[in-house]
TIGU-589360 format. One record per residue (C-alpha): x, y, z; residue in three letters; residue number from 1. Coordinates in pm, 1 decimal. Layout:
N
(mitor (X; Y; Z); "ALA"; NUM)
...
END
This chain:
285
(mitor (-4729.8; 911.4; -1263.7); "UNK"; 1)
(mitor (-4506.7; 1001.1; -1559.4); "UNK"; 2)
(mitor (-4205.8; 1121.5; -1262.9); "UNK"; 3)
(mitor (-4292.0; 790.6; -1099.5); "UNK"; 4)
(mitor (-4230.6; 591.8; -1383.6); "UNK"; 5)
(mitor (-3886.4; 755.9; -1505.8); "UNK"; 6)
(mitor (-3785.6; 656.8; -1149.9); "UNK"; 7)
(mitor (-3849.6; 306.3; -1116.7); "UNK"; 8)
(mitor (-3733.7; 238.7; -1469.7); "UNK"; 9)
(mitor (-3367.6; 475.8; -1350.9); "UNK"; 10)
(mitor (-3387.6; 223.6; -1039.5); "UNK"; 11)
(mitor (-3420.6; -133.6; -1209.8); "UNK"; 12)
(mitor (-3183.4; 9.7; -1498.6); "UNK"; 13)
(mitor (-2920.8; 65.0; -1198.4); "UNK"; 14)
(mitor (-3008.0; -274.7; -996.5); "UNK"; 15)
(mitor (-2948.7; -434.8; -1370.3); "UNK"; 16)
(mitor (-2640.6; -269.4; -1435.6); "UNK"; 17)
(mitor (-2531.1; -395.2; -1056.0); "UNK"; 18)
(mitor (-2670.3; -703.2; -1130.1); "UNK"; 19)
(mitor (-2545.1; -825.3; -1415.0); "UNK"; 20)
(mitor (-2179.1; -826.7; -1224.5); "UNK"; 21)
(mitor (-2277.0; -1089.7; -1045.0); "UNK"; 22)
(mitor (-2406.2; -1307.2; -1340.5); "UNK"; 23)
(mitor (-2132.4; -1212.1; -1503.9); "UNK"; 24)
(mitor (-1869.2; -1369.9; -1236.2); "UNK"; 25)
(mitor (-2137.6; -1659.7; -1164.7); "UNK"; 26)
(mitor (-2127.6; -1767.6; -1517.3); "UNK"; 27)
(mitor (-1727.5; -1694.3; -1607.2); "UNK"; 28)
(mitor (-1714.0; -1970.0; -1314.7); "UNK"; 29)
(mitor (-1941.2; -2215.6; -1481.7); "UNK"; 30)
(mitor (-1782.4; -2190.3; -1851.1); "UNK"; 31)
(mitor (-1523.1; -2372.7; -1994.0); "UNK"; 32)
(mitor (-1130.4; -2202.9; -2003.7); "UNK"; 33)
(mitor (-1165.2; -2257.8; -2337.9); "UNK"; 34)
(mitor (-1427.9; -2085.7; -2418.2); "UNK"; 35)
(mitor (-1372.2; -1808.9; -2157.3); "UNK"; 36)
(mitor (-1014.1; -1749.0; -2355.8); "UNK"; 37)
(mitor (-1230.9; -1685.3; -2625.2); "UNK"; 38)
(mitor (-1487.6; -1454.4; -2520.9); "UNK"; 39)
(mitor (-1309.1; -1192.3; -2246.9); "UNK"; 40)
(mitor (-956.2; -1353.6; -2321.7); "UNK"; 41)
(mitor (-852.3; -1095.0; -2544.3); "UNK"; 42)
(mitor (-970.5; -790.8; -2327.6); "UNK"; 43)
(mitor (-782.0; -986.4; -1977.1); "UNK"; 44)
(mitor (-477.0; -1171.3; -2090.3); "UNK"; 45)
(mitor (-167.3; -977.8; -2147.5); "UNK"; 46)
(mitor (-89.9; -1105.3; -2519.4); "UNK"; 47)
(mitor (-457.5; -1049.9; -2649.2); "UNK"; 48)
(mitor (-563.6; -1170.4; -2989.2); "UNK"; 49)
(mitor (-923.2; -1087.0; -3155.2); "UNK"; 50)
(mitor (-1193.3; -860.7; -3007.1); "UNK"; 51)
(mitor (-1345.3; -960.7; -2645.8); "UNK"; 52)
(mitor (-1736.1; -1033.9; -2590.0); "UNK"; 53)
(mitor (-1941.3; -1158.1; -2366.0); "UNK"; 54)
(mitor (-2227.3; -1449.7; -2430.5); "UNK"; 55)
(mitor (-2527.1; -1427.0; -2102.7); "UNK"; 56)
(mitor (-2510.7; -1794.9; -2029.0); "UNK"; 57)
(mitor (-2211.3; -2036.5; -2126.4); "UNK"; 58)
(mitor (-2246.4; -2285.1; -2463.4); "UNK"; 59)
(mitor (-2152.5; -2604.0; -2199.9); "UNK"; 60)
(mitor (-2190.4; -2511.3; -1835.9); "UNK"; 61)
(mitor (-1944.3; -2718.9; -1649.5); "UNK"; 62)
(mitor (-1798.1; -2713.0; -1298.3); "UNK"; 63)
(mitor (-1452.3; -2742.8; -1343.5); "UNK"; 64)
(mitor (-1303.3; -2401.3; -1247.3); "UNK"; 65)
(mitor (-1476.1; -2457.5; -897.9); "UNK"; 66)
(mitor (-1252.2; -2807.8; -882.3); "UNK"; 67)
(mitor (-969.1; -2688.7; -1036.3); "UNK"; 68)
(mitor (-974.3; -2411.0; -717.0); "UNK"; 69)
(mitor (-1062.8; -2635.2; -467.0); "UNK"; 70)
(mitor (-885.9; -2926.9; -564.9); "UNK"; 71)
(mitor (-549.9; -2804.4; -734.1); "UNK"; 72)
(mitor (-488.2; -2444.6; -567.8); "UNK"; 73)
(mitor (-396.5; -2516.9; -234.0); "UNK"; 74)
(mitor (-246.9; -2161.2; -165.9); "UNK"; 75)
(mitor (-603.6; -2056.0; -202.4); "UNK"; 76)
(mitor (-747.3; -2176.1; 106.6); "UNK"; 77)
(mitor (-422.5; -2007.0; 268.6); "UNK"; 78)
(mitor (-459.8; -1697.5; 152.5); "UNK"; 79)
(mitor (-866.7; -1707.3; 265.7); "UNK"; 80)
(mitor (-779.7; -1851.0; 602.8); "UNK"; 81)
(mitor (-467.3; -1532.8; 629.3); "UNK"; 82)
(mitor (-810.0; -1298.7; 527.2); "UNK"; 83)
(mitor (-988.4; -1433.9; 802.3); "UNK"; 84)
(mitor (-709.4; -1443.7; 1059.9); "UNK"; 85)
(mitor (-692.5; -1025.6; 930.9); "UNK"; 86)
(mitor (-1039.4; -906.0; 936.6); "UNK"; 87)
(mitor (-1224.2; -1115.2; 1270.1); "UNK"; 88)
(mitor (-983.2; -989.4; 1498.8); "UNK"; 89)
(mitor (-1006.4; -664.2; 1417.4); "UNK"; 90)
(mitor (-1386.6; -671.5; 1442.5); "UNK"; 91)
(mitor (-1374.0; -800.8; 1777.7); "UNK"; 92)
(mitor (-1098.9; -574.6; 1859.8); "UNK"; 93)
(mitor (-1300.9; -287.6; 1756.7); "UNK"; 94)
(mitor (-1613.9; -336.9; 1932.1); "UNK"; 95)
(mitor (-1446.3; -408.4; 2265.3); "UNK"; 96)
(mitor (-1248.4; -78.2; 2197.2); "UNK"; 97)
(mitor (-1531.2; 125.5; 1985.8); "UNK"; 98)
(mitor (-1858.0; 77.2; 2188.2); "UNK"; 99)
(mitor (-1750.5; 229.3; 2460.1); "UNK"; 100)
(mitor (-1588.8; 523.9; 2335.1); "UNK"; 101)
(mitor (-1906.3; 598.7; 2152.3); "UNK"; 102)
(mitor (-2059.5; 552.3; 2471.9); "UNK"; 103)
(mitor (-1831.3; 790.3; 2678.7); "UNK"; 104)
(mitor (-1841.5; 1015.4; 2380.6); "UNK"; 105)
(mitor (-2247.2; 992.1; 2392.7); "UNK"; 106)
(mitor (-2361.8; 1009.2; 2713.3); "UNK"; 107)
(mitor (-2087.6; 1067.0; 2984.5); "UNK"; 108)
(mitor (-1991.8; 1442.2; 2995.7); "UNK"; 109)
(mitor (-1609.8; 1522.7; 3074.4); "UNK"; 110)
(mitor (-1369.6; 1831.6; 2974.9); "UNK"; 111)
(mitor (-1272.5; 1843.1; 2652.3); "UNK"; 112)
(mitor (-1544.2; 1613.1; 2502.5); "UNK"; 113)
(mitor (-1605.0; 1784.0; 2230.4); "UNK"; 114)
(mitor (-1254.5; 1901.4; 2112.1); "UNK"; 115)
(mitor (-1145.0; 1504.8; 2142.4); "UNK"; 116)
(mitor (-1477.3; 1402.4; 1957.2); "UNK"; 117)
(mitor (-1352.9; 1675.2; 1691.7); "UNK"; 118)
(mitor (-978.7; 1543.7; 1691.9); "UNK"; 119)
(mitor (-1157.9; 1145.2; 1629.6); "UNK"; 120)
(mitor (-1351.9; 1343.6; 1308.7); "UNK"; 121)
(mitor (-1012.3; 1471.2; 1161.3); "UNK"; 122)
(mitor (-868.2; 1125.3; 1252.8); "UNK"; 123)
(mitor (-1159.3; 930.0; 1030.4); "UNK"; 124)
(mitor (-1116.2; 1160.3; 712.4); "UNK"; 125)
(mitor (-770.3; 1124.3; 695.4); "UNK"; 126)
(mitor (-666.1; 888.4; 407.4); "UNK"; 127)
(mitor (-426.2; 577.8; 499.3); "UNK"; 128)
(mitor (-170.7; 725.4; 311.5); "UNK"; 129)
(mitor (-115.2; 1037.9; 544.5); "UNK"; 130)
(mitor (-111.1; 743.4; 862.6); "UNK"; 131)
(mitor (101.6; 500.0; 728.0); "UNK"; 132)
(mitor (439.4; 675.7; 839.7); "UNK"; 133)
(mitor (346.1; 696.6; 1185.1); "UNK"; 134)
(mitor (191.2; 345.9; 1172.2); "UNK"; 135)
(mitor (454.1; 237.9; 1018.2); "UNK"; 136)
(mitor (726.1; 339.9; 1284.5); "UNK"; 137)
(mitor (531.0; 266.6; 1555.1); "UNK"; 138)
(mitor (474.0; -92.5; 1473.1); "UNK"; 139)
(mitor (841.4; -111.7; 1343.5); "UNK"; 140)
(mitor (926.8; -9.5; 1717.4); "UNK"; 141)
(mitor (707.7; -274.7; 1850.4); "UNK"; 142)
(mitor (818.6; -537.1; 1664.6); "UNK"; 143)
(mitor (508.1; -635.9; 1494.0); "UNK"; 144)
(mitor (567.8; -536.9; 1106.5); "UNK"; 145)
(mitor (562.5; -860.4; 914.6); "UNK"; 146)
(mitor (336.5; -971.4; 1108.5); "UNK"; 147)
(mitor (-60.2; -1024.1; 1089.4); "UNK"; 148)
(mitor (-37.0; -817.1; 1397.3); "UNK"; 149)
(mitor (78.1; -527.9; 1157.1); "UNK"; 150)
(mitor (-272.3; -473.8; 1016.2); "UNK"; 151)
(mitor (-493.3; -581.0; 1291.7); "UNK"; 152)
(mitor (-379.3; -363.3; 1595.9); "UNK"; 153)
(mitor (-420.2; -1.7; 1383.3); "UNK"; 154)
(mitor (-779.3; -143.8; 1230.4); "UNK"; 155)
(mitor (-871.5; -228.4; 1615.5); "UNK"; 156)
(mitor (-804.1; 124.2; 1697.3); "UNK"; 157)
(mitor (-1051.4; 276.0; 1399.5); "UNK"; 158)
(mitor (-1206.8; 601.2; 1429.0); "UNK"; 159)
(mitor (-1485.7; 475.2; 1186.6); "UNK"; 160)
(mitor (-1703.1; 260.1; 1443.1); "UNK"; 161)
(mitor (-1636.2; 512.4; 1719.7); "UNK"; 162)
(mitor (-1885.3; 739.6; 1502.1); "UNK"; 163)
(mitor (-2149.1; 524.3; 1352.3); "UNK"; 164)
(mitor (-2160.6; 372.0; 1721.7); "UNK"; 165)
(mitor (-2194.1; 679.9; 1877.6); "UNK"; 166)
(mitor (-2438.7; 792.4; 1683.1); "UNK"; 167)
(mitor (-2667.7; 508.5; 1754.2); "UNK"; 168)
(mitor (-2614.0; 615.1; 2099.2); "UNK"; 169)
(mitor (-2696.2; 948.4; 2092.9); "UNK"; 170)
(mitor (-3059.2; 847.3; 2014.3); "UNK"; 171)
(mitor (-3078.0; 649.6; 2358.7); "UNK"; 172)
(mitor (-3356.2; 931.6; 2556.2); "UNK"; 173)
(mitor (-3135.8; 1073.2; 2858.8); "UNK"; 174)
(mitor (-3473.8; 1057.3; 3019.5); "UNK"; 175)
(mitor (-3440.3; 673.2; 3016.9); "UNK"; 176)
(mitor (-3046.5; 672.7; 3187.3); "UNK"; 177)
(mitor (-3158.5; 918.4; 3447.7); "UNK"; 178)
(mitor (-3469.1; 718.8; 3567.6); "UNK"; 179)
(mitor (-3227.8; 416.2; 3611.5); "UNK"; 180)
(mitor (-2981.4; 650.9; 3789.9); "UNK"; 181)
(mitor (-3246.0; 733.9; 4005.8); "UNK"; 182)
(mitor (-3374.3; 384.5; 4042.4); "UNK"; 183)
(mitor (-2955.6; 314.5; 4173.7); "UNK"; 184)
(mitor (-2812.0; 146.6; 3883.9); "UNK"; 185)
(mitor (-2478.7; 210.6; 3850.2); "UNK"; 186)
(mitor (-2274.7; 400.2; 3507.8); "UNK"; 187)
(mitor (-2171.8; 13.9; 3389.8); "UNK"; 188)
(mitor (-2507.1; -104.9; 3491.9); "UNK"; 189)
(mitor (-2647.3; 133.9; 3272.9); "UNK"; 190)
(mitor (-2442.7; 83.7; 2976.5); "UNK"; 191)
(mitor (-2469.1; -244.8; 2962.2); "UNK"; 192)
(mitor (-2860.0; -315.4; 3052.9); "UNK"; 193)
(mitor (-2968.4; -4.3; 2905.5); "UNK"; 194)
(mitor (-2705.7; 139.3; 2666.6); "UNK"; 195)
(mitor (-2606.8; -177.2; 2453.2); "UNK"; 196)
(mitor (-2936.2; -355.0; 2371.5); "UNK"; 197)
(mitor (-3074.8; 29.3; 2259.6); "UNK"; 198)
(mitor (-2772.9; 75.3; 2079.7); "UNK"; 199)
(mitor (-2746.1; -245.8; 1906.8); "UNK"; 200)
(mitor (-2829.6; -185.2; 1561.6); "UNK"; 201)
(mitor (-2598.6; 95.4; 1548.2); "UNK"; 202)
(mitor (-2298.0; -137.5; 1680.1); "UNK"; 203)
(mitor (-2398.3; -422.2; 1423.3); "UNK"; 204)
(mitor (-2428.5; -191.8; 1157.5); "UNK"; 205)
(mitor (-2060.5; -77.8; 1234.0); "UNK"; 206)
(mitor (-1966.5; -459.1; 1253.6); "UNK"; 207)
(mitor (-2086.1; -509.6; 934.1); "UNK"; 208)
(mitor (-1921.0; -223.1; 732.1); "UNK"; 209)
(mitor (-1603.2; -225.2; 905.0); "UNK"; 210)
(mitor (-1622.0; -612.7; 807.0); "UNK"; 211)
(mitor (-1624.2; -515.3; 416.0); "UNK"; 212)
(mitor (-1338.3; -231.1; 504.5); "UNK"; 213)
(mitor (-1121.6; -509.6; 644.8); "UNK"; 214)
(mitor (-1196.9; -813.7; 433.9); "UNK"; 215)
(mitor (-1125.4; -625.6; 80.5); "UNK"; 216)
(mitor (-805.9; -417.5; 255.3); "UNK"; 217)
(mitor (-530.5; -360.8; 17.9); "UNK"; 218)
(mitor (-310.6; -75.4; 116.7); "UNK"; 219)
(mitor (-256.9; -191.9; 473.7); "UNK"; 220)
(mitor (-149.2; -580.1; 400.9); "UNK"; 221)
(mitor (40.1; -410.0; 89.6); "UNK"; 222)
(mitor (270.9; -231.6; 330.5); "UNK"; 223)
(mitor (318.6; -399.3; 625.8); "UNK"; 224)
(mitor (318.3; -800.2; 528.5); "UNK"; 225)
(mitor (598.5; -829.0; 313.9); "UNK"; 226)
(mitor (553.5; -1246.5; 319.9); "UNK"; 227)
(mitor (416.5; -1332.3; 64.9); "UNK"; 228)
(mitor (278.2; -1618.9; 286.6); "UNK"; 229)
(mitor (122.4; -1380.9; 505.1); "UNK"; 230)
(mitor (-97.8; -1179.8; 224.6); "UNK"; 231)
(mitor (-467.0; -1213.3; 256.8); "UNK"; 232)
(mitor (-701.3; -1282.9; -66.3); "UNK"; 233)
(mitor (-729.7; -952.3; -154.9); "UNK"; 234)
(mitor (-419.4; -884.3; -145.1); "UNK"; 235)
(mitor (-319.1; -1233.6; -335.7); "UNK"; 236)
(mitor (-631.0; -1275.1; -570.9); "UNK"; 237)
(mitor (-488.4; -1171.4; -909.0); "UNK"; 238)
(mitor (-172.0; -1419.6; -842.5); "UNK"; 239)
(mitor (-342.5; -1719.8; -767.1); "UNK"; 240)
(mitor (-520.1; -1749.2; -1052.9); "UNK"; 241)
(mitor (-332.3; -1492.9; -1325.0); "UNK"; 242)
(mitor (-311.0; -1714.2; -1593.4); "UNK"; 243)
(mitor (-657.9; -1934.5; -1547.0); "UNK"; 244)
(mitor (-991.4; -1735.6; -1602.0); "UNK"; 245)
(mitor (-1246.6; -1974.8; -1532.4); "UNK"; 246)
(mitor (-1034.8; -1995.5; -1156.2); "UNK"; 247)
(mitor (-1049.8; -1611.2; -1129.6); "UNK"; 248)
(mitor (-1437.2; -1627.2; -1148.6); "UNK"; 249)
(mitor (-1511.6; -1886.9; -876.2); "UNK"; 250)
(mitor (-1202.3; -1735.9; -702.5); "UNK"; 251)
(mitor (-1388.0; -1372.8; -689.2); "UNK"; 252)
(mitor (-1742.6; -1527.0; -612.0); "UNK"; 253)
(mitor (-1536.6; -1713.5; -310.3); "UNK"; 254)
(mitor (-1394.8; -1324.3; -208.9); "UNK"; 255)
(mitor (-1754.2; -1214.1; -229.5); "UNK"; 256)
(mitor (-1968.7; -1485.5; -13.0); "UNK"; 257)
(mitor (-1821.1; -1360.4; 316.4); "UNK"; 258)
(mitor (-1879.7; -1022.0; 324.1); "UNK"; 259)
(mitor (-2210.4; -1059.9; 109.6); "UNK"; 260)
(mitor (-2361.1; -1322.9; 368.5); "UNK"; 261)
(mitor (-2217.0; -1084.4; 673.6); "UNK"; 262)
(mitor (-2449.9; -794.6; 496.9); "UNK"; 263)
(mitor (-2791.8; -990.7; 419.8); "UNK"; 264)
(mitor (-2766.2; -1121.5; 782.0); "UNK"; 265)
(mitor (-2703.9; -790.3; 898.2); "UNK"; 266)
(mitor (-2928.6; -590.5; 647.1); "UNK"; 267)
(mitor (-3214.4; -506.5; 880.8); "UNK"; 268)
(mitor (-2962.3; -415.3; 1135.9); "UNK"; 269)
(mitor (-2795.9; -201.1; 909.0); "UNK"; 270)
(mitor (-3072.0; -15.2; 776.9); "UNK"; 271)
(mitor (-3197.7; 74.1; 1185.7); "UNK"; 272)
(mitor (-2816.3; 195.2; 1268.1); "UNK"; 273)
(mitor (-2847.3; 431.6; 954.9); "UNK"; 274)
(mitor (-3174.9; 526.8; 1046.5); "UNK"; 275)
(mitor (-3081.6; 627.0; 1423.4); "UNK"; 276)
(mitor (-2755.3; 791.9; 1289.7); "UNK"; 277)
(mitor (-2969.2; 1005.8; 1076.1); "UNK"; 278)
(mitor (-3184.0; 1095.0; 1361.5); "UNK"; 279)
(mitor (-2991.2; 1185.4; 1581.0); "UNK"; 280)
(mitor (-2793.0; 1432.7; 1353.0); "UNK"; 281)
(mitor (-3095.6; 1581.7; 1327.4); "UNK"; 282)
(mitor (-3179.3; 1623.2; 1614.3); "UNK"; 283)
(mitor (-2801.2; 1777.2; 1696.3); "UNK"; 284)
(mitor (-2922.9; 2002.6; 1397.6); "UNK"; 285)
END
């Protein structure tokens, strides 16, 4: 009981401490600039004054950093819709590349499946900064740096889904693919009637974390959009809104709603892919 205890209290302590983020961007965004020069001002501006603190709900709530976004920063919704035009193509890019390579890699033996599954491994750990002279020259020969083009054709072509997808598909029973083999369906027949719905959760599950890997991307817009006008709102956040704190707030809660609402929807989705990802490592154990 005692053990039991120590761990729920460890567990709310840490969804507190993760938590109180949140409420502390949700209220910055409903206090005054006044007051918010006040409180954090001195720990955020560049010329602080005083000590910083932090009050848990705001002396006079009011909406006016949300209008002052909406209304007055139009390079805002530019630099959300250049975020968007970034990260959806590369999903869709990914799973039409991704699902089935997992699925070749899965369930369809050739030579040299294993020493190419290995090479896709080595590929995946590899930081960006080790891949972003290649990538660089390669896109440089094809014309494409400076261009949102730049950043979505290497993020179609991630290693990342190929593995959380294939995993998912590795729990698919070979018993089940060989009955419809005998039964006369076909290898795209298979994949498609049989393979994909089993192996859904696994390829939302990679939707949904390669979504957060592409939304919040820094390095890659960093180095190949040199426009300004082409940055997405990670990449732009901090410039929008440098000098304005209450901005910043709703600015950050605006960053978070896409990938936050992409992750409750896919939660239970999620959850199953890491489940059959774990189970079929251990059965491969």
């Amino acid at each position: 009981m005692i053990k039991r205890i120590f761990c729920a209290a460890a567990l709310i302590a840490l969804a507190l401490f993760t938590w109180w983020v949140l409420w502390f961007m949700v209220m910055g965004a409903l206090t005054t600039e006044t007051e918010l020069r006040a409180t954090i001002g001195p720990a955020l501006l560049t010329e602080p004054a005083g000590q910083s603190f932090w009050t848990v709900l705001p002396s006079w709530p009011t909406l006016q950093p949300l209008v002052q976004l909406l209304l007055d920063t139009p390079l805002f919704f530019t630099m959300f819709w250049n975020a968007c035009q970034l990260a959806f193509p590369q999903i869709l890019g990914q799973v039409a590349v991704a699902v089935p390579a997992a699925w070749v890699f899965s369930k369809l033996p050739f030579p040299g499946r294993r020493a190419l599954y290995t090479v896709y491994l080595l590929l995946m750990i590899l930081p960006f900064q080790i891949t972003m002279v290649p990538n660089y020259l390669v896109l440089d020969r094809l014309s494409l740096m400076d261009t949102p083009g730049a950043v979505i054709l290497p993020g179609i072509f991630s290693t990342f889904p190929v593995f959380i997808t294939k995993k998912a598909f590795d729990a698919v029973p070979v018993s089940l693919l060989e009955a419809a083999a005998i039964d006369g369906a076909g290898p795209l027949r298979i994949f498609v009637r049989i393979g994909l719905p089993l192996g859904l959760p696994g390829v939302l599950s990679a939707v949904v974390l390669d979504f957060i890997e592409a939304w919040n991307a820094i390095e890659q817009p960093m180095m190949f959009l040199k426009d300004r006008n082409n940055w997405p709102l990670s990449l732009y956040l901090s410039n929008i809104t440098a000098a304005d704190l209450g901005p910043a707030m709703v600015a950050s809660l605006m960053m978070l709603a896409p990938p936050l609402l992409l992750f409750l929807a896919g939660e239970t989705y999620l959850e199953q892919g890491i489940g059959l990802s774990a189970l079929s490592s251990k059965d491969d154990g």
